[in-house]
VOPAGU-2260 file (C-alpha; in pm, 1 decimal, decimal comma):
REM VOPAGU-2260
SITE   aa  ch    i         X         Y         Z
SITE  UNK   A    0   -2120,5   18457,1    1050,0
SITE  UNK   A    1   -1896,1   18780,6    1105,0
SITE  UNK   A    2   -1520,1   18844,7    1110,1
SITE  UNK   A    3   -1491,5   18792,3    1449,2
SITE  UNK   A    4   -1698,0   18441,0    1429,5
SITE  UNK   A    5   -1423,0   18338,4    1136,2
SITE  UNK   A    6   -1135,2   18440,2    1363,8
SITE  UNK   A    7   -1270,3   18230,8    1677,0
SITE  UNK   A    8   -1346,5   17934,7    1433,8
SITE  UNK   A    9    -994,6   17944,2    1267,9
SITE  UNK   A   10    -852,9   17995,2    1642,1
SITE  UNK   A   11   -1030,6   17626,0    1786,4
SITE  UNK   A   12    -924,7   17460,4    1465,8
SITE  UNK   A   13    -605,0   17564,8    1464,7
SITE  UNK   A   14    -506,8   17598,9    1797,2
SITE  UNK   A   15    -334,5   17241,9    1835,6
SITE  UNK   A   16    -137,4   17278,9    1497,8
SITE  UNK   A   17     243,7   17412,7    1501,7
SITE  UNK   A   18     314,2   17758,8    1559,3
SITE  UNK   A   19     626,4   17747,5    1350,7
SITE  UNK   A   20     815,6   17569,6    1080,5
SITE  UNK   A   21    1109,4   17588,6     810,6
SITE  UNK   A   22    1202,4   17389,1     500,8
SITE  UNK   A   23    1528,4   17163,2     569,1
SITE  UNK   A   24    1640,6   17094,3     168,0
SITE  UNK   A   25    1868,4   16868,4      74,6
SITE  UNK   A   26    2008,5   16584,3    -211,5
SITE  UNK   A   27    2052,0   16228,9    -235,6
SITE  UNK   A   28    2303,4   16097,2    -417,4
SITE  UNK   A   29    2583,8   15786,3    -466,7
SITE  UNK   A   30    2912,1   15789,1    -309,9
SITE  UNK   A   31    3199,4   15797,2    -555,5
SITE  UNK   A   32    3410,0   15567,9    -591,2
SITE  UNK   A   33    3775,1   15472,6    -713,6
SITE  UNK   A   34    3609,2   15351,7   -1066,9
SITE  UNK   A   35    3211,0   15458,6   -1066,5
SITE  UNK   A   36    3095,8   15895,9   -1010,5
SITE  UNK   A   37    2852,2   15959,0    -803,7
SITE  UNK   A   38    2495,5   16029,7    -981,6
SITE  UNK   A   39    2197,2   16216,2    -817,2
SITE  UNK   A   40    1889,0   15943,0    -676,7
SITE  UNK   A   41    1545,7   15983,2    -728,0
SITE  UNK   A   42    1276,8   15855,7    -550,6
SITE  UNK   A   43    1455,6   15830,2    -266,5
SITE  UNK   A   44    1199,8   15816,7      62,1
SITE  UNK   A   45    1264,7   16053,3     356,2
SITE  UNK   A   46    1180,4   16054,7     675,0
SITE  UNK   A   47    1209,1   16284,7     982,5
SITE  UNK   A   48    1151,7   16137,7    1331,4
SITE  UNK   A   49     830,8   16260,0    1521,2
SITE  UNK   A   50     736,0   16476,6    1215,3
SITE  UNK   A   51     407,8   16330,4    1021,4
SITE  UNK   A   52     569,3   16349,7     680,6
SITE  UNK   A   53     804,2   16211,9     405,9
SITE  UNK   A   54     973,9   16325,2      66,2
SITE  UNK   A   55    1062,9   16171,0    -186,2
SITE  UNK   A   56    1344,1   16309,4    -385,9
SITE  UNK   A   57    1348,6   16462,2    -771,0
SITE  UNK   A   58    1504,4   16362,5   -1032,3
SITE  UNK   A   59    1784,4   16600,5    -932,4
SITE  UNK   A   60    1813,7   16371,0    -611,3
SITE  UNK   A   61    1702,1   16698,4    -446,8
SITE  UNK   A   62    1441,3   16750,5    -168,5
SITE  UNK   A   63    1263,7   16967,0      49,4
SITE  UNK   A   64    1104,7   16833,4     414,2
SITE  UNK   A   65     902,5   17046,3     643,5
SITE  UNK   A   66    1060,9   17087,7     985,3
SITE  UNK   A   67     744,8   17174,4    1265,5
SITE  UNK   A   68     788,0   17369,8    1526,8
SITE  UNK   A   69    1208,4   17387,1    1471,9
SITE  UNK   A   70    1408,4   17715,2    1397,8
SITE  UNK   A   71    1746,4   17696,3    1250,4
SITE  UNK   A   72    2021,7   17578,1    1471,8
SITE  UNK   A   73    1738,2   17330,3    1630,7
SITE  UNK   A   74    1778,9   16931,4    1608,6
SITE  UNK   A   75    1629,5   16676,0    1422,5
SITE  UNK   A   76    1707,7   16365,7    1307,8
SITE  UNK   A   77    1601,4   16107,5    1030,1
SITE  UNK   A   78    1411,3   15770,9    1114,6
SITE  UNK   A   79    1452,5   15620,0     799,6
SITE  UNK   A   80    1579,8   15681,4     480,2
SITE  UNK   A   81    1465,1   15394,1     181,6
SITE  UNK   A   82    1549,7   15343,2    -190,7
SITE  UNK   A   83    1524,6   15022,4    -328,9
SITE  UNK   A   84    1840,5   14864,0    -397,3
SITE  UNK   A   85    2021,0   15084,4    -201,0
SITE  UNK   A   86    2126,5   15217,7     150,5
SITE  UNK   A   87    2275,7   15484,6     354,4
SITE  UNK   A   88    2654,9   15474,9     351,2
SITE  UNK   A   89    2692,9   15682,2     688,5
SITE  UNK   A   90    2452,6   15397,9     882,0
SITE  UNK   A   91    2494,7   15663,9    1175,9
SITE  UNK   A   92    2366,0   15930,5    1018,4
SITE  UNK   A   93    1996,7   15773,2    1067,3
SITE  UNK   A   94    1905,0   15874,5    1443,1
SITE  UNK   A   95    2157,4   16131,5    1471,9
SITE  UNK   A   96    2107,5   16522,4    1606,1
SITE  UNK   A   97    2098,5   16713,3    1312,8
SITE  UNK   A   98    2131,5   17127,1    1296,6
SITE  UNK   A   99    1806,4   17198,0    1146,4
SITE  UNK   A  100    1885,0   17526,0     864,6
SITE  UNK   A  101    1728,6   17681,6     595,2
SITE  UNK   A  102    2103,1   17796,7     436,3
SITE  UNK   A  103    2276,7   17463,8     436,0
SITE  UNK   A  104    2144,1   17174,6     265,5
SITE  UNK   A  105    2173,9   16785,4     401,3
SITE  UNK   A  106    2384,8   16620,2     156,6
SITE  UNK   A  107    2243,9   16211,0     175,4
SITE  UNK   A  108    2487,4   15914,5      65,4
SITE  UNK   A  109    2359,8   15643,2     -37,4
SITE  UNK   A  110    2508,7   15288,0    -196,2
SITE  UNK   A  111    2399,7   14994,1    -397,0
SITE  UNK   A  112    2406,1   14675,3    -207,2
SITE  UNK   A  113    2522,6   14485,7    -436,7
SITE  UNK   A  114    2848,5   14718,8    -538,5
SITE  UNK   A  115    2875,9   14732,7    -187,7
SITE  UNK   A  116    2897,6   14359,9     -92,9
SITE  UNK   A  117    3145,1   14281,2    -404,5
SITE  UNK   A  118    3379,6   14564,7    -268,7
SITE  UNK   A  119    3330,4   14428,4      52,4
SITE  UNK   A  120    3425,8   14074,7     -44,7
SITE  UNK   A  121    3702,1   14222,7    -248,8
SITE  UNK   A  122    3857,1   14402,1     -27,6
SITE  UNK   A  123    3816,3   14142,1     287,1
SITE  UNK   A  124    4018,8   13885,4      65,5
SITE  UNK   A  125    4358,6   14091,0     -40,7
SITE  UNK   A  126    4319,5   14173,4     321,3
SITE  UNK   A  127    4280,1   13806,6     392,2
SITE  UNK   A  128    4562,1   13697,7     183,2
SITE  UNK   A  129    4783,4   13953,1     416,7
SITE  UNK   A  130    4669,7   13803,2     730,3
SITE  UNK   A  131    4765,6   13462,2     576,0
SITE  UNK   A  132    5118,4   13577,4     524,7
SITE  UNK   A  133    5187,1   13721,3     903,7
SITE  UNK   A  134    4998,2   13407,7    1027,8
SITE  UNK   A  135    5230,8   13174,7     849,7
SITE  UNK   A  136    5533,7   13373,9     907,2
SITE  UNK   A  137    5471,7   13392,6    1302,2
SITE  UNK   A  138    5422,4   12995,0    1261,9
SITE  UNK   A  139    5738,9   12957,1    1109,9
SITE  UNK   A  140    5939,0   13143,5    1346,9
SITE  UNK   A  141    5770,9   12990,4    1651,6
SITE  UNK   A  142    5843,4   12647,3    1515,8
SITE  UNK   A  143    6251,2   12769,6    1419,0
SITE  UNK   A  144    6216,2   12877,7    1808,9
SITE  UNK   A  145    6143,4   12564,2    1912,9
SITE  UNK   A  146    6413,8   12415,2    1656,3
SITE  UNK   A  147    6635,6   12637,9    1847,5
SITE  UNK   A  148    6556,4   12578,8    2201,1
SITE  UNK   A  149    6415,7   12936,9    2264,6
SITE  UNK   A  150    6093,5   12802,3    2374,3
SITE  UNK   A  151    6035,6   12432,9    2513,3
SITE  UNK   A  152    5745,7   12251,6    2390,7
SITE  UNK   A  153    5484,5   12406,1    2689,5
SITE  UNK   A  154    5583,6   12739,4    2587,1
SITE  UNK   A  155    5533,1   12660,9    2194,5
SITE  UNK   A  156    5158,2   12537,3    2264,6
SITE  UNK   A  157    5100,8   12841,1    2447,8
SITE  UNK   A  158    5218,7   13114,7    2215,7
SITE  UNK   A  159    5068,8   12892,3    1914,3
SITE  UNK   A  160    4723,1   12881,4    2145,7
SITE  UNK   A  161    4737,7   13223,5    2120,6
SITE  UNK   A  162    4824,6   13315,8    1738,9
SITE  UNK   A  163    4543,9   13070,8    1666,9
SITE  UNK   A  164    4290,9   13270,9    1879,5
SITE  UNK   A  165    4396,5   13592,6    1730,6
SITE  UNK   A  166    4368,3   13464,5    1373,8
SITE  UNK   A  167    3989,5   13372,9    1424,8
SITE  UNK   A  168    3969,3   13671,7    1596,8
SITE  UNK   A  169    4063,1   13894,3    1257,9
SITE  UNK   A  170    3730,0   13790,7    1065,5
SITE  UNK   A  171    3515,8   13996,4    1199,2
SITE  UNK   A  172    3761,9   14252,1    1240,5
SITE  UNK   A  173    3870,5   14224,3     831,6
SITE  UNK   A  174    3474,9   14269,3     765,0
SITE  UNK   A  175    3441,0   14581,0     964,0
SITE  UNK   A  176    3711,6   14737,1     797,8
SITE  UNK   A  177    3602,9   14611,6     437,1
SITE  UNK   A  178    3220,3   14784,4     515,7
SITE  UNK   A  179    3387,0   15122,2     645,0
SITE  UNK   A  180    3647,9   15135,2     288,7
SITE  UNK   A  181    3334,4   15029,5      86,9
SITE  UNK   A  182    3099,8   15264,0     180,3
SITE  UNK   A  183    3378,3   15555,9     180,8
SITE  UNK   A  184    3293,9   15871,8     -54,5
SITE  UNK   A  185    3618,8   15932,6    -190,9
SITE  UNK   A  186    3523,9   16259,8    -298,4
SITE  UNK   A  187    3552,8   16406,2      34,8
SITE  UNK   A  188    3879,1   16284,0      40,3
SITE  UNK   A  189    4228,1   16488,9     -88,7
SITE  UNK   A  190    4399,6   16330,1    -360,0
SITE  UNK   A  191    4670,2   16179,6    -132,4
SITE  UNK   A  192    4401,8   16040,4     101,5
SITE  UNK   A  193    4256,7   15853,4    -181,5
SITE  UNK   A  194    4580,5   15759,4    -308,5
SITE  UNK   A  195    4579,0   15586,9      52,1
SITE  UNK   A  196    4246,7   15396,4      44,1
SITE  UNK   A  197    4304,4   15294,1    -279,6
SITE  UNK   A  198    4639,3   15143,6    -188,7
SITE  UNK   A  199    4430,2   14954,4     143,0
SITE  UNK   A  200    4189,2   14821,4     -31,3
SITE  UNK   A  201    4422,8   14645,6    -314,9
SITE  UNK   A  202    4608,8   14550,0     -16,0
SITE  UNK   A  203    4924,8   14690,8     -93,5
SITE  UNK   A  204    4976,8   14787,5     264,1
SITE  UNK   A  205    5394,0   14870,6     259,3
SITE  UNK   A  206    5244,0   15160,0     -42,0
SITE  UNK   A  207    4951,2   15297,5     229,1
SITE  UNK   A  208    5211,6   15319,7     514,4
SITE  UNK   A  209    5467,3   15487,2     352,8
SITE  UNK   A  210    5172,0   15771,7     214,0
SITE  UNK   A  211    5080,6   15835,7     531,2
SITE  UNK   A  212    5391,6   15914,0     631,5
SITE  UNK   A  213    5416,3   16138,0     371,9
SITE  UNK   A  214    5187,4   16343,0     495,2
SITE  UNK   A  215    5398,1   16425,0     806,8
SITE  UNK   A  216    5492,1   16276,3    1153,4
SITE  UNK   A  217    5182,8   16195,1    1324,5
SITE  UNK   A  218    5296,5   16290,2    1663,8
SITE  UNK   A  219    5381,3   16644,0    1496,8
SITE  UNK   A  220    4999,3   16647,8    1346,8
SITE  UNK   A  221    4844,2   16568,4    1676,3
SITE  UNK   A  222    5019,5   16860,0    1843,2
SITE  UNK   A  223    4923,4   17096,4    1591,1
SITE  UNK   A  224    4537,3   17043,5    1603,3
SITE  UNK   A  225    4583,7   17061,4    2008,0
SITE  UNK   A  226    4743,3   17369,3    1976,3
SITE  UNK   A  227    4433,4   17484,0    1711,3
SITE  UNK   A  228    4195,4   17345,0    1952,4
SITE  UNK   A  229    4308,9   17546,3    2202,7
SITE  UNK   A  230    4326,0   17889,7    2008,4
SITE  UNK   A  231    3993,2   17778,5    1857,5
SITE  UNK   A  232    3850,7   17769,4    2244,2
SITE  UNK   A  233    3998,2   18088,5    2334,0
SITE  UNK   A  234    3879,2   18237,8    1990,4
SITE  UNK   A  235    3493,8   18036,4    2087,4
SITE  UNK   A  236    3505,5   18163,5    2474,2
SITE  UNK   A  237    3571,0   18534,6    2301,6
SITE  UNK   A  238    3284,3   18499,3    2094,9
SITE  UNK   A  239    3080,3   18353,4    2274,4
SITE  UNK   A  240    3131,8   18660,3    2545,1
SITE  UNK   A  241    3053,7   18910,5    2252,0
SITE  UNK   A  242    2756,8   18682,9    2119,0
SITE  UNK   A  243    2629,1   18761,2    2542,9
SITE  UNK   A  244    2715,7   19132,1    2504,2
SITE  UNK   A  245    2528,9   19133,9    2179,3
SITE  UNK   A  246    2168,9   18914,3    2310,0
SITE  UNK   A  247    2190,7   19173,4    2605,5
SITE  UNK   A  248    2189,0   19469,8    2365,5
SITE  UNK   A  249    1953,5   19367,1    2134,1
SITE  UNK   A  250    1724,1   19250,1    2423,0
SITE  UNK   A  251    1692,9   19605,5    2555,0
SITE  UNK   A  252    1651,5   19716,0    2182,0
SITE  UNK   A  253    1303,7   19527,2    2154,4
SITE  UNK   A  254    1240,9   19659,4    2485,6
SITE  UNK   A  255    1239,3   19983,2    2339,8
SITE  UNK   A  256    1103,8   19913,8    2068,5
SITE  UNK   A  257     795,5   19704,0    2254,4
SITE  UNK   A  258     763,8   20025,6    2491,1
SITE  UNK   A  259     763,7   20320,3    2167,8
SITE  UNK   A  260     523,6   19979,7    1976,8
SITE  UNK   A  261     289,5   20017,1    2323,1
SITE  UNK   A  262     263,9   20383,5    2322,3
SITE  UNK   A  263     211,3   20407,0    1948,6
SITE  UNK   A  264    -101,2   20192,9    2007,9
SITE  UNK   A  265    -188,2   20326,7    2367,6
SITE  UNK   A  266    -171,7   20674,7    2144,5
SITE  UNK   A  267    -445,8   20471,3    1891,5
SITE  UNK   A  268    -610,6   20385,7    2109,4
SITE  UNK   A  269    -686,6   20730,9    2247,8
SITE  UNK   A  270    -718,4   20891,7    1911,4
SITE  UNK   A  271    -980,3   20592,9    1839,3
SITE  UNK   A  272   -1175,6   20649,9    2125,6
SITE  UNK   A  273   -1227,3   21027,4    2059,3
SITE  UNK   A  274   -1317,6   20921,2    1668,7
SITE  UNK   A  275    -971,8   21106,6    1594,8
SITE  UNK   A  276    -965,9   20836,2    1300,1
SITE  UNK   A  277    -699,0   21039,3    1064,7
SITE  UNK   A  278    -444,1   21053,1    1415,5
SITE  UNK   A  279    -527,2   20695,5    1485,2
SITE  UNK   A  280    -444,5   20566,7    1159,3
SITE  UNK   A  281     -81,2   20787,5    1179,8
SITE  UNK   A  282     -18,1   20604,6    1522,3
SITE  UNK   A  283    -104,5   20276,1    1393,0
SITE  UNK   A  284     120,9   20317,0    1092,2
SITE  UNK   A  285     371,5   20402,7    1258,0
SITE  UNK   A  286     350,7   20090,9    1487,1
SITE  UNK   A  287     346,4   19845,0    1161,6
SITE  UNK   A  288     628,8   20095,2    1022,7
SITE  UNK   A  289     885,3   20039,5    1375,8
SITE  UNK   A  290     838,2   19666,8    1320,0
SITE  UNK   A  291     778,2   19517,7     987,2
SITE  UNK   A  292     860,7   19183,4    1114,7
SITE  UNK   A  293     556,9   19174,3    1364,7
SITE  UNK   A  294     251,6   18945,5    1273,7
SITE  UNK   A  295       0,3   19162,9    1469,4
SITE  UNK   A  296     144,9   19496,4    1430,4
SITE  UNK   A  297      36,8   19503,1    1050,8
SITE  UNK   A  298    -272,4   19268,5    1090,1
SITE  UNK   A  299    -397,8   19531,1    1274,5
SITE  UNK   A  300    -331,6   19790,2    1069,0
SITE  UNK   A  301    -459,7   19659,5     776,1
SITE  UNK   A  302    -772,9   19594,6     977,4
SITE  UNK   A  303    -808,9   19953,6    1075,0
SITE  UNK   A  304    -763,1   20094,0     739,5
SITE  UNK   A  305   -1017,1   19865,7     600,4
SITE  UNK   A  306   -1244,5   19900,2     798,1
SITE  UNK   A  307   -1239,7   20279,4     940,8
SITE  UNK   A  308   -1037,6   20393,4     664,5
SITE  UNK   A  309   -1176,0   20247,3     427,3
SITE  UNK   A  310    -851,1   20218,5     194,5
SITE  UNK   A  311    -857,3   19891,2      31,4
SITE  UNK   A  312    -500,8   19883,6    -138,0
SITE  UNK   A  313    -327,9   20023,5     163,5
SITE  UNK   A  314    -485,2   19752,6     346,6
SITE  UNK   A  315    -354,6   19497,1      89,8
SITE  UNK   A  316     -16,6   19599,8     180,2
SITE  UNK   A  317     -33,7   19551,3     529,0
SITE  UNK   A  318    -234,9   19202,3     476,3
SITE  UNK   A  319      48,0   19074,1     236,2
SITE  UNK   A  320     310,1   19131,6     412,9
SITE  UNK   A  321     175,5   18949,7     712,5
SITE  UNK   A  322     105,2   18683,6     528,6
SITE  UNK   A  323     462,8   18658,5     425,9
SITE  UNK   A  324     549,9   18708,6     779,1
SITE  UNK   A  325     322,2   18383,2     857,1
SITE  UNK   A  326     472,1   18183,2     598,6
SITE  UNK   A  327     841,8   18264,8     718,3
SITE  UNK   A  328     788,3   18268,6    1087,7
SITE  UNK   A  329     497,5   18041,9    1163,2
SITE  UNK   A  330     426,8   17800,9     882,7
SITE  UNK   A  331      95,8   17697,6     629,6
SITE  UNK   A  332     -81,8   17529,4     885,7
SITE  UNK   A  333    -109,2   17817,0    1151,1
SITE  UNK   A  334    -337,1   18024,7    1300,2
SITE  UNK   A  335    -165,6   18340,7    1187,1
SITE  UNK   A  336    -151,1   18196,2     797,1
SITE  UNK   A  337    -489,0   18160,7     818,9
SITE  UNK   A  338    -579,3   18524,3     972,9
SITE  UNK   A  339    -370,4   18656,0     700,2
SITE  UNK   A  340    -550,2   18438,6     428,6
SITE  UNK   A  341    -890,3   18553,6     539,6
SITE  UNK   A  342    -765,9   18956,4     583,8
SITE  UNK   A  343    -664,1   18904,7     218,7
SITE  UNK   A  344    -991,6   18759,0     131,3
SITE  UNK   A  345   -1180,7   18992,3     286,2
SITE  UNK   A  346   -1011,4   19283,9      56,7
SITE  UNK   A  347   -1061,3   19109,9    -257,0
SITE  UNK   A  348   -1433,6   19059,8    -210,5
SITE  UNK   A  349   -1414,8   19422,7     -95,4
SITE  UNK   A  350   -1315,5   19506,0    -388,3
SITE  UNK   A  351   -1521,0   19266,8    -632,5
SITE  UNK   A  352   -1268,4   18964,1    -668,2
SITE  UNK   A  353   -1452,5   18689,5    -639,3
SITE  UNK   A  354   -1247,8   18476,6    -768,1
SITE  UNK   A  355    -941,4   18533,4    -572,6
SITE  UNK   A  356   -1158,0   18603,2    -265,3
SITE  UNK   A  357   -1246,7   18259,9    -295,5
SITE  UNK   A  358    -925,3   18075,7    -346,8
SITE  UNK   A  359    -807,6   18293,2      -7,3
SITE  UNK   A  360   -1089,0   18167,1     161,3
């Protein structure tokens, strides 16, 4: 079977497999807390919805997942994430558009159930215990209200209807907020924040109030980000117009340079045909040398200087660096991994490298 057999083969195999990947990395690790650190997770499973694999994480709580047929900026999002013991402490973060990138790593919280349902319980009851207190004072004044003739007896049943209905209603409402405080990663927070949760969740709720007043009048807060919001917009719609100006110019730069990469090769192609192999070869380097980012552009150099040229190291440099181009652009399981694979084959047996030739095969 020739080269050209190989190539056709690799082509039907590979044809239905993606043309392009990256590596999303990331860690797992604990939330901290107002008494425990966080510590990294291993063998934590993860999952990537409509993707056909999982990681597990190191010992580091680190991991790297295989993203098919996303660039950076793309989304994704996780179907599952599993450790034994333990569970995700942003529950929305499973099914959620992520920004796929190969820069910024996905940081993954997780918490212990069972630290999780004490705090839970914990905090629920000194919240409780508050409750209790405005219940039982709003029963006392209605009842010194209808000691005093400010409500008749209709108007007592009513009102105490009501309190009753809004007490049962609090349950659910106190276990809510105990999840969101218990699963909270405090170090995400400022100190002053924390100072804040921490004063919540011990119930001391005169000590929270009067912190987050501290921190300014609220009304004085919210104008400020509005006013950020809208510099931010003006600042985004700027951009965004430059970003335009910027696509546009570098579109008409690969135009160019697609138009000087045609003639180069139309210019090969001539030189070729007249067996001007020496001017061919400086017209094909020269294509690989405008674009060193272009798959076929040095595939097809290499292949002309092995085979007309016969210059087996020059070749190898055109081979290898397609072959990083495969990896970066297109992924393992491509059809332009494999062409550069069997390129780099090809020159090793050329050369007598068995060996080698055989593990690029």
């Amino acid at each position: 079977m020739n080269r050209l057999h190989h190539c056709i083969l690799a082509a039907l195999l590979l044809s239905a497999l993606p043309l392009r990947a990256i590596v999303q990395t990331g860690n797992v690790r604990s939330i901290t807390r107002h008494d425990q650190q966080s510590v990294a997770i291993e063998g934590c499973v993860v999952r990537v919805r409509g993707q056909h694999n999982a990681v597990q994480s190191r010992s580091t709580g680190e991991f790297s997942i295989t993203l098919a047929n996303l660039q950076n900026g793309q989304p994704y999002a996780l179907s599952s994430v599993v450790k034994s013991g333990y569970e995700v402490a942003e529950q929305s973060l499973i099914g959620r558009q992520l920004p796929a990138s190969t820069d910024v790593p996905l940081e993954i919280l997780l918490v212990n159930r069972e630290q999780l349902q004490r705090e839970k319980e914990a905090i629920a009851e000194r919240a409780r215990q508050n409750v209790e207190i405005y219940y039982e004072a709003r029963v006392a004044q209605l009842q010194a209200d209808l000691a005093e003739k400010r409500l008749d007896s209709i108007g007592y049943a009513r009102r105490m209807q009501d309190l009753e209905a809004k007490y049962e209603r609090f349950e659910p409402l106190l276990q809510a907020m105990s999840d969101r405080y218990a699963r909270t990663d405090i170090s995400r927070l400022d100190s002053l924040s924390i100072r804040i949760n921490e004063a919540i969740e011990h119930g001391n709720l005169d000590e929270a109030e009067r912190l987050v007043h501290q921190k300014g009048d609220l009304d004085a807060r919210l104008a400020e980000i509005l006013d950020q919001d809208a510099v931010l917009q003006a600042a985004q719609q700027t951009l965004d117009e430059q970003q335009r100006q910027l696509n546009e110019r570098q579109q008409q730069n690969d135009a160019r340079r697609a138009d000087l990469g045609d003639d180069y090769y139309r210019l090969y192609s001539i030189c070729l045909s007249r067996f001007q192999n020496d001017s061919a070869a400086y017209y094909i380097r020269r294509r690989a040398a405008l674009d060193t980012l272009n798959f076929d552009y040095q595939i097809q150099a290499g292949q002309f200087i092995k085979d007309i040229i016969a210059d087996d190291a020059l070749a190898m440099t055109y081979f290898r660096r397609a072959y990083r181009i495969a990896q970066e652009q297109y992924g393992e399981m491509t059809m332009q991994n494999a062409t550069a694979c069997h390129e780099i084959a090809a020159t090793l047996k050329l050369q007598g490298d068995l060996e080698h030739a055989l593990t690029q095969y």
